[in-house]
N, C-alpha and C positions, 0 to 999 in steps of 0.2 A: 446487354448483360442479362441472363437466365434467371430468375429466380432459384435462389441455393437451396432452397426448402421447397422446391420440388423437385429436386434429384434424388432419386432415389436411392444412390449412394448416399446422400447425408442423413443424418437424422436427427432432429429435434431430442435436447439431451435434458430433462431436469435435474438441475444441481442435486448431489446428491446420492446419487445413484451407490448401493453400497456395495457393487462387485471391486474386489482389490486387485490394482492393479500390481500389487507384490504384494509376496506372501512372508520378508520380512526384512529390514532395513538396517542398514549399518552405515551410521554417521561417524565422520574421522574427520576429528577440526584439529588446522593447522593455527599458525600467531605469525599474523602483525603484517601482510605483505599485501602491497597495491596486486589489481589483479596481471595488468598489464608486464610486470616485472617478474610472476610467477610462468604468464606464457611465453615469456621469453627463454623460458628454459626447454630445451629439449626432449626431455621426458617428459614434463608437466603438459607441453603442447602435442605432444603424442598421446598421451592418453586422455586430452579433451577431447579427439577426432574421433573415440570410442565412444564418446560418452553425448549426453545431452549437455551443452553447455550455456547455461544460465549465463547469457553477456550482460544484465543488466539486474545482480545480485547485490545486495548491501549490507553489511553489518548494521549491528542498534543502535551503538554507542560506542563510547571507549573510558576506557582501555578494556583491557581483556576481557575481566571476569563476569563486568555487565555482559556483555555478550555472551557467556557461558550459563551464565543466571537467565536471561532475558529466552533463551533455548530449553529454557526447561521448566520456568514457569509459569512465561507468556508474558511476562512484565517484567519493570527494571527493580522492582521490589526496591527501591529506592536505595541501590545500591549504586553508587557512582566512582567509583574507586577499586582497586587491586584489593585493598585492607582485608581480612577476616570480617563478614559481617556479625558483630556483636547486639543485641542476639543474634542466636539467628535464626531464619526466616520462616514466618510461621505460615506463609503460601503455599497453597496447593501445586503440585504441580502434572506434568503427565504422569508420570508413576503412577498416581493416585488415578487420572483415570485410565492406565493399562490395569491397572489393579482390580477395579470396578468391572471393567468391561465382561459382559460373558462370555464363553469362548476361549477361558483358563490362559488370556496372554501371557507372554512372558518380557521379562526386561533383565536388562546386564547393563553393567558402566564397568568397561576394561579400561583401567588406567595403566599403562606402561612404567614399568620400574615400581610399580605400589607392596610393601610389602606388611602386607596385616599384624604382624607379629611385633612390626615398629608401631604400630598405635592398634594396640584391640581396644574392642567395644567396652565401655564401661558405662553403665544404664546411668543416667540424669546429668551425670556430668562429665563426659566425654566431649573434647573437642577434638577435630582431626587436628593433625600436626603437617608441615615438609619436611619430605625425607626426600631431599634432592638425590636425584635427577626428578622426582616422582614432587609437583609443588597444587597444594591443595586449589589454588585460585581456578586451575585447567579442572578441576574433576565436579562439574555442575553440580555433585548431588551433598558435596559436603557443607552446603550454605544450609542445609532446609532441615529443621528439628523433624519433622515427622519422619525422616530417613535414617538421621544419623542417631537418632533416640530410640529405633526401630531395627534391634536385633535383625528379623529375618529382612529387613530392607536392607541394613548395611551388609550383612555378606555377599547382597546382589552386588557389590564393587569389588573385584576382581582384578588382576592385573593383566598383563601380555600372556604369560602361559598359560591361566586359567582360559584367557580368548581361544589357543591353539587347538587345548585339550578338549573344550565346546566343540571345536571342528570335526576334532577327528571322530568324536564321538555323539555328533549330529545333534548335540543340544543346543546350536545359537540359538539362542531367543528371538522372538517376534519384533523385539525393537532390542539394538542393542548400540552402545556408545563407546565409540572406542578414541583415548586419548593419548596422543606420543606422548614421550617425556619431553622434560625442557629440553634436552637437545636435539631429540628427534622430529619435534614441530617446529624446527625452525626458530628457537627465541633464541636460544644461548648459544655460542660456539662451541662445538663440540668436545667434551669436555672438561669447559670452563664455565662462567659463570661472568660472561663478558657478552653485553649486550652489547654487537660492533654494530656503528653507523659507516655510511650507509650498511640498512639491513641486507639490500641485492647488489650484486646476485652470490654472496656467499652463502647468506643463509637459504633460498630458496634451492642454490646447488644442494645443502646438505639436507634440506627435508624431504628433495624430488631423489636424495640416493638413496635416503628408507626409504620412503613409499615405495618404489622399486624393490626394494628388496623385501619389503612386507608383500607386496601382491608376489614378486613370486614365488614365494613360498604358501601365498594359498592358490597360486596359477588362475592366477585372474587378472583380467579379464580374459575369457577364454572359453573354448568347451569343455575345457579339463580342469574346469574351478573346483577350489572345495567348497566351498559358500553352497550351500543349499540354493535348488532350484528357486527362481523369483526372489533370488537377495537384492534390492536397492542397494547399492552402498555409493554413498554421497561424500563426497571428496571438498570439504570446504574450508575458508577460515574465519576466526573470530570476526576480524577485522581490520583494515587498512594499516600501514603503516604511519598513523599518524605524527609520529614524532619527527617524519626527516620530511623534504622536501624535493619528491622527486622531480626527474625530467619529464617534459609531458610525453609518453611513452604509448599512448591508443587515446583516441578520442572516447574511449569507454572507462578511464580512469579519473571518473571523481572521486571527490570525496568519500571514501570508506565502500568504495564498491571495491569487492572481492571474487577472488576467482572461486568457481563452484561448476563441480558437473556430478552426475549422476552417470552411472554406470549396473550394468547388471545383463543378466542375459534377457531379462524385462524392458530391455531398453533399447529403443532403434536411435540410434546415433544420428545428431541432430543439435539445432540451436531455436533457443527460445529468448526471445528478446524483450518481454514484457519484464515487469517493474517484479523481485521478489524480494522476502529480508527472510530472520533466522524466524521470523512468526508464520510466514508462507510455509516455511518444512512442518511447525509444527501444526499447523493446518491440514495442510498434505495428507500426514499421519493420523491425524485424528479422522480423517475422511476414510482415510483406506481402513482403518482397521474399525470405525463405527463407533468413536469411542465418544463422542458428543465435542465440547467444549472445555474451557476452564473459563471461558465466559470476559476473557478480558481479550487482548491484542491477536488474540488466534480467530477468536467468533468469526469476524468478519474481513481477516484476510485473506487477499489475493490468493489461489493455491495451485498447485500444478494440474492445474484440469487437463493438457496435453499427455498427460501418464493414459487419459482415459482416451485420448482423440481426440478429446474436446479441443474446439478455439473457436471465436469472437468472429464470427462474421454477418457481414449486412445484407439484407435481401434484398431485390429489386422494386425500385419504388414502384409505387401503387397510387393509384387516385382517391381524393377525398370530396367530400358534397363544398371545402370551400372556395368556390369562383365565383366569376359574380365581380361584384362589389366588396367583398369581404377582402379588401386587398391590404389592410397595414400589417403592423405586427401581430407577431404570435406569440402564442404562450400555452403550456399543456402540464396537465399534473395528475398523478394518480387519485383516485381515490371511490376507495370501496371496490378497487379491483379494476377499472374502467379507466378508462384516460378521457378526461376532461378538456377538448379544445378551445381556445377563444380567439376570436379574430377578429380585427379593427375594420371595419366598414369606413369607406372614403367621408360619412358623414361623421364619423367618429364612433357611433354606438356600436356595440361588442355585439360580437355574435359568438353565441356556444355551441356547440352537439358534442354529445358523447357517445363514444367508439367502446362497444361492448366486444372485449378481447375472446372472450369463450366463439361466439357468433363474428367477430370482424366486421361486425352492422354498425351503421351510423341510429344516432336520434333524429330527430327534426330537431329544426333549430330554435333555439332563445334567445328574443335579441334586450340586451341590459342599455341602460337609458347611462348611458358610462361615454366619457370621450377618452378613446383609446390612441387615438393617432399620433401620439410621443413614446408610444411603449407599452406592454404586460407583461405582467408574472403571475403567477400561480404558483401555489404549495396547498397542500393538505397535512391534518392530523389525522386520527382516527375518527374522529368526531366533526371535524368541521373543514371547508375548503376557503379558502383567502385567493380574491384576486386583485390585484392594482391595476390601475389601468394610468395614465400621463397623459395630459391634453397636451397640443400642438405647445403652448406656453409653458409647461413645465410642473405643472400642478397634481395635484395626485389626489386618485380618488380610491374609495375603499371599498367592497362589496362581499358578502359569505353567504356560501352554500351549505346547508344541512339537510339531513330526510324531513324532521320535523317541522319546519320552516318554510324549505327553499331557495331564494335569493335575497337575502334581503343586503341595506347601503348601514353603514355603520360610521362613528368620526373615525378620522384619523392621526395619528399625533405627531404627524409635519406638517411645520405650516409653510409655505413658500413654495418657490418651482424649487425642481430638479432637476438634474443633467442626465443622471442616469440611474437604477436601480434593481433589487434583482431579492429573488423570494427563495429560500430551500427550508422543507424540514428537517427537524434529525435531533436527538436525543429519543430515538426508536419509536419516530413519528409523534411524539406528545407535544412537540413546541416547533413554533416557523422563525427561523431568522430573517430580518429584513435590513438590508443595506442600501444606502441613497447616498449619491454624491450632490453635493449641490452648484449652485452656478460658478464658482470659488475653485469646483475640482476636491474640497474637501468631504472625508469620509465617513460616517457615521451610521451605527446598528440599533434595531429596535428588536427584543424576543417579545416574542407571543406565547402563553401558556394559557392552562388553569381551564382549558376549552373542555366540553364533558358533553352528551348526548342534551341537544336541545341548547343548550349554553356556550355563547359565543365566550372564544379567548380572550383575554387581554392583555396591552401592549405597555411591556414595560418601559423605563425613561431613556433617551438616546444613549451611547456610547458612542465615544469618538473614537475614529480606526485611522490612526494617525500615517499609518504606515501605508493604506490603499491610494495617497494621491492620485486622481487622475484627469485628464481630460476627455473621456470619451464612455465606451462600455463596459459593461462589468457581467460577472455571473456566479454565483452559487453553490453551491453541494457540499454534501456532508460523504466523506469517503472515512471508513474504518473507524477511527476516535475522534474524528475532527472533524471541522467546518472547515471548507478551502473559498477564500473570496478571491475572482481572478480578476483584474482591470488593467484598463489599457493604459500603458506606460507614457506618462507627461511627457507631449512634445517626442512620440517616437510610435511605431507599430506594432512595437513589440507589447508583452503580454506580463503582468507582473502576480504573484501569489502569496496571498498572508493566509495564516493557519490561528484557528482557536480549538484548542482543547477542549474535550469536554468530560473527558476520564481521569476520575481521578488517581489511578493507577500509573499514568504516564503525567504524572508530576514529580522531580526527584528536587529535593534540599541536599545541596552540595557544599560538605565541610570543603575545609583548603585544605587542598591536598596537590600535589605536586604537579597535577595538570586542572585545577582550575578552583574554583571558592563558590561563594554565593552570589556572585556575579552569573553563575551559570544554572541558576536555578530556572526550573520552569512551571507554568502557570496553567491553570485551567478558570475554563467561562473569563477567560478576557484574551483580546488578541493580538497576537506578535506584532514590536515594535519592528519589527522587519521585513520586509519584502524581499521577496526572491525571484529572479526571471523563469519562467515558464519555459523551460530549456533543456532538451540532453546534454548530459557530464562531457565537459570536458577542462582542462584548467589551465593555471599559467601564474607565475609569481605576479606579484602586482609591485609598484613603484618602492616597498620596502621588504622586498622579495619573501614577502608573505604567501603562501601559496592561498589562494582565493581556488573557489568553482567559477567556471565558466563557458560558457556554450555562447555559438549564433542564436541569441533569442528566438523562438518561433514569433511570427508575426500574421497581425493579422488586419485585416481592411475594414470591417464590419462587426455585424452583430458575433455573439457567442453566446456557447447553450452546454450544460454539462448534465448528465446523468452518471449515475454509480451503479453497477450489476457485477454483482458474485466479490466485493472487495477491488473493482477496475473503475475508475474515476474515467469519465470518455470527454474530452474537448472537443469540440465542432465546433469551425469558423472559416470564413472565408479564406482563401488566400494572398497573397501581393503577386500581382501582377497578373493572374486571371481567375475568373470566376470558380474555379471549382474549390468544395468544401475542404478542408485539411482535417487529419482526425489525428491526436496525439492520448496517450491516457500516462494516467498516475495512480500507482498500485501497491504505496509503500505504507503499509500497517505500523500505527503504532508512531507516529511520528510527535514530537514532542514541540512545544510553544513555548520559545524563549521569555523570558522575564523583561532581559536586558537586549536593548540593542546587539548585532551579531557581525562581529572582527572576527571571521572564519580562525580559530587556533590561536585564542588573543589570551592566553593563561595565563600575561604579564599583565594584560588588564585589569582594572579594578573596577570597571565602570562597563564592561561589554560581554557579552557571550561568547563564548568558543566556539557555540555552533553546532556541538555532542546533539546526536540526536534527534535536529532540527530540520527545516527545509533546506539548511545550509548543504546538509549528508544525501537527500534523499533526489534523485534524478527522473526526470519522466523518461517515455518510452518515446523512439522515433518516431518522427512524422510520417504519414502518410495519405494520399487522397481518396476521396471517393468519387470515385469518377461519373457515376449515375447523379447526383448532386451537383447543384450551383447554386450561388447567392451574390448578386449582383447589387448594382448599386440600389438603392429604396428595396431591397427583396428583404426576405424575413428567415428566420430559422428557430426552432423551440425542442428542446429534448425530456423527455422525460423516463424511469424508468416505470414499470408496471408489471407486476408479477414477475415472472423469469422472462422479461425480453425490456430491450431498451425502444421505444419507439421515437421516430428524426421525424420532422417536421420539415419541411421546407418551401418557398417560392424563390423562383431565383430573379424575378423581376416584381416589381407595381403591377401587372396587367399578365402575371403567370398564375395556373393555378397551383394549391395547396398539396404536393405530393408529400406521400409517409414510404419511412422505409423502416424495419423491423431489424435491431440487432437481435440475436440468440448464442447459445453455444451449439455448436454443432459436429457432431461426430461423423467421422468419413471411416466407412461400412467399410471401401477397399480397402483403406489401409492398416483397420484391422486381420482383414481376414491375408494379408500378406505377412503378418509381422512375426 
């Protein structure tokens, strides 16, 4: 295999980059339909073949309106319900930053059937009203005081004809939101005011007859659109039909995954199969148009870096100075810019050098009076770097790296062997989480803080993770708002994932309300009473024809190693049945940590989660291998990210040497200049 990064077709892309790939978007969200049951329609599958279709999209939550809140301003603003939020909502949202931005953006929210003369503006105490077919829960902008309190904000909400008369007379706005009425998105029968179960395929027949009949009358998708040149417009819905329980209809219909494709003459028709939700678009947006953040669930989502060319690929491994004797485990971690490697010598003591990324130079080596031969981890803060090291018995030793210092050995606050173990940063690099299972299989966390230049961390008292059971390996990472700890499933190959929170933005207190109470509340800085398989969506009733998630676990034989770049969580692991490495990733922002144990849709519960939200909703990306890679039996694996690239570690035997390969994003030169 070639190295990808010297083709001169591709090119090394830093996140970022502020050319737009559209010059303006229009989102049009439908309600309530699995995705699988929307392409079974006709025209709906007709006009994905036009479009990019996002096969692995997810809604936030449910029911609707969170999803419609959660789109606009990056959180669930702890709203968990259809209800009116009272108050409401003093969140920023994008508005505020199209509003800011320089470059005189503009924004619109067309709502279908809206008629301003049923509810005008009345300064402090104005609430919107429904004026059916037209129902406030659909129109994102009516939850948030700074809008609906703000004269020239609220005449930015518009209905269907003001949308038309924007066309003809060339004023869509930069970002604009257009929402059907109750019966033209599919909720109600047309109408009436009768939510028929099953939703499909009636209702999906009657929201694929508007759409049809909305695009053609702006002759789109086409060359003869009216849509301004480089209009995105993005075809999506809130969210799953969660109330019925369908047939299983595509191996791509978990839990609350929706259909969504992108369309526009910006757009080369195509499918993207990575992990995205409604925080990814508003990511997207903020990318293209340069508008910064709102600093919660968007920061650091996944986003459609393929608009640009961009995609995820690994380069061909390369050689490292560790052979020799440096043949146990591995372990690597950022810091100060630099990847920090360390590897077990057959006598036990560690060996280090550091890979200076600017140069691709090695150090010479450092070798630490450490017995590494059951295992290492590494994590850094800003200030200090932690390494563990596990003697052959199971013991654990401690050692930290600073400028002012060095190396120096520090206590540690486990006493006894371990089975397994595993290091990540994250709360924006200030703190390390440390996870040990011990001889038992039982699971337990120590954080690290309070580290400052010259000043080692310290390790707070254990927390038990009751829900990680295991008998083998474990590993690490902080992706978007969370911690993900991944371990090897008791007595099986497969691969299991608990989530801890660490925003307090994606904590929501749930009244009772007619899909769920405070059973379904969720938690931050403590971690999910739940596990979840390591697995793409797919599902099946279970023994009380509960509809559960469910996939073939991915599985694995060996070690495991995760890094996170650009909002993509990367899994590395051996495979079953031969040596070469499997890679899967998990890219869903924003994901929330049950309180209560999780009975997928259990709102008869009194004592369990429904799952809104959680690992339960949220699916990883297909498997796939890397074929320049292997890990064999006694070999080793370690990932770390550093700067904008992910670097792999690997030996695939005892007596192999140390090869590195470089993930990046990388843009392909031809298939822009065809497009």
């Amino acid at each position: 295999m070639s190295n990808i990064f010297s083709n001169p077709n591709l090119k090394v892309i830093e996140s970022g980059e502020t050319e737009r790939a559209f010059d303006h978007v229009l989102i049009i969200m439908f309600e309530n339909q699995y995705r699988g049951y929307v392409m079974a329609n006709p025209y709906m599958r007709r006009l994905a073949k036009q479009g990019i279709q996002l096969q692995n999209f997810f809604g936030v939550m449910h029911p609707s309106q969170t999803n419609y809140i959660a789109s606009t301003a990056a959180e669930l603003c702890n709203v968990t319900s259809d209800d009116r939020p009272t108050p409401t909502l003093s969140q920023r949202t994008i508005v505020d930053l199209i509003e800011e931005a320089p470059g005189s953006l503009r924004w619109k929210g067309y709502m279908e059937s809206y008629v301003a003369e049923a509810a005008p503006w009345q300064p402090e105490d104005y609430v919107p009203q429904d004026a059916s077919p037209y129902l406030i829960k659909h129109n994102p902008y009516s939850s948030f005081t700074a809008i609906i309190q703000n004269q020239e904000r609220w005449k930015k909400i518009e209905n269907d004809a003001a949308f038309f008369a924007d066309i003809l007379n060339g004023e869509l706005p930069e970002y604009a939101w257009y929402t059907p009425n109750i019966w033209s998105d599919g909720h109600w029968v047309d109408g009436t005011q009768d939510d028929v179960q099953p939703r499909a395929p009636i209702l999906v027949d009657q929201l694929a007859k508007w759409l049809e009949g909305f695009f053609n009358r702006l002759r789109f998708p086409g060359p003869d659109s009216h849509l301004p040149p480089r209009t995105m417009v993005v075809v999506t819905f809130d969210e799953s039909d969660f109330e019925s329980e369908p047939d299983i209809v595509s191996s791509y219909d978990g839990p609350n995954q929706i259909y969504t494709v992108l369309l526009g003459d910006c757009i080369q028709p195509g499918y993207e199969e990575e992990g995205y939700n409604h925080y990814s678009l508003i990511r997207t947006i903020e990318k293209n148009f340069g508008l910064g953040s709102l600093g919660k669930n968007d920061a650091r989502a996944n986003w459609f870096q393929f608009l640009w060319d961009k995609h995820f690929e690994w380069g061909a491994p390369t050689e490292t100075p560790f052979t020799g004797d440096a043949d146990g485990p591995l372990c690597g971690a950022d810091f100060g810019g630099s990847l920090y490697v360390a590897s077990a010598a057959s006598d036990g003591t560690v060996r280090v050098r550091v890979r200076v990324t600017e140069r691709e130079s090695w150090s010479s080596e450092t070798t630490l009076q450490l017995d590494g031969t059951g295992g290492l981890a590494m994590a850094s803060t800003f200030f200090e770097l932690v390494l563990l090291a596990r003697s052959a018995t199971g013991e654990l030793q401690c050692m930290r790296y600073d400028l002012p210092n060095g190396w120096t050995s520090e206590a540690f606050p486990t006493d006894g062997a371990v089975q397994s173990f595993a290091l990540a940063s994250f709360a924006a690099e200030t703190k390390i989480m440390f996870t040990y299972a011990d001889q038992d299989g039982n699971v337990s966390s120590h954080i690290r803080s309070g580290s400052d230049y010259g000043v080692a961390g310290i390790w707070e008292d254990a927390v038990p993770v009751p829900a990680a059971q295991t008998d083998g390996g474990m590993t690490l990472c902080a992706q978007s708002e969370s911690l993900y700890l991944i371990v090897k499933a008791p007595g099986a190959q497969s691969m299991n994932v608990i989530s801890y929170n660490i925003a307090p933005f994606n904590v929501v207190t749930v009244p009772t309300n007619p899909y769920g109470g405070a059973q379904d509340n969720t938690t931050i800085n403590a971690w999910s009473p739940s596990a979840f398989p390591v697995a793409h969506f797919s599902s099946r009733p279970d023994s009380t024809r509960q509809l559960q998630p469910l996939a073939r676990p991915y599985e694995t034989t060996g070690p495991m190693a995760t890094a996170t770049l650009d909002g993509v969580m990367h899994l590395i692991h051996p495979g079953v049945g031969n040596p070469l490495l499997m890679t899967e990733t998990f890219s869903i922002a924003g994901v929330m940590t049950p309180s209560q144990p999780v009975s997928y849709k259990s709102s008869n519960s009194a004592t369990a989660s429904n799952g809104f939200g959680t690992l339960a909703e949220a699916g990883w990306s297909k498997q796939s291998p890397l074929f320049d890679a292997e890990c064999q039996s006694g070999g080793a694996i370690a990932m770390s990210r550093v700067g904008k690239e992910i670097v792999l570690l690997h030996r695939a035997s005892p007596t192999a040497p140390v090869l590195l390969q470089v993930g990046r994003y990388v843009r392909n030169e031809i298939r822009r200049t065809n497009v």
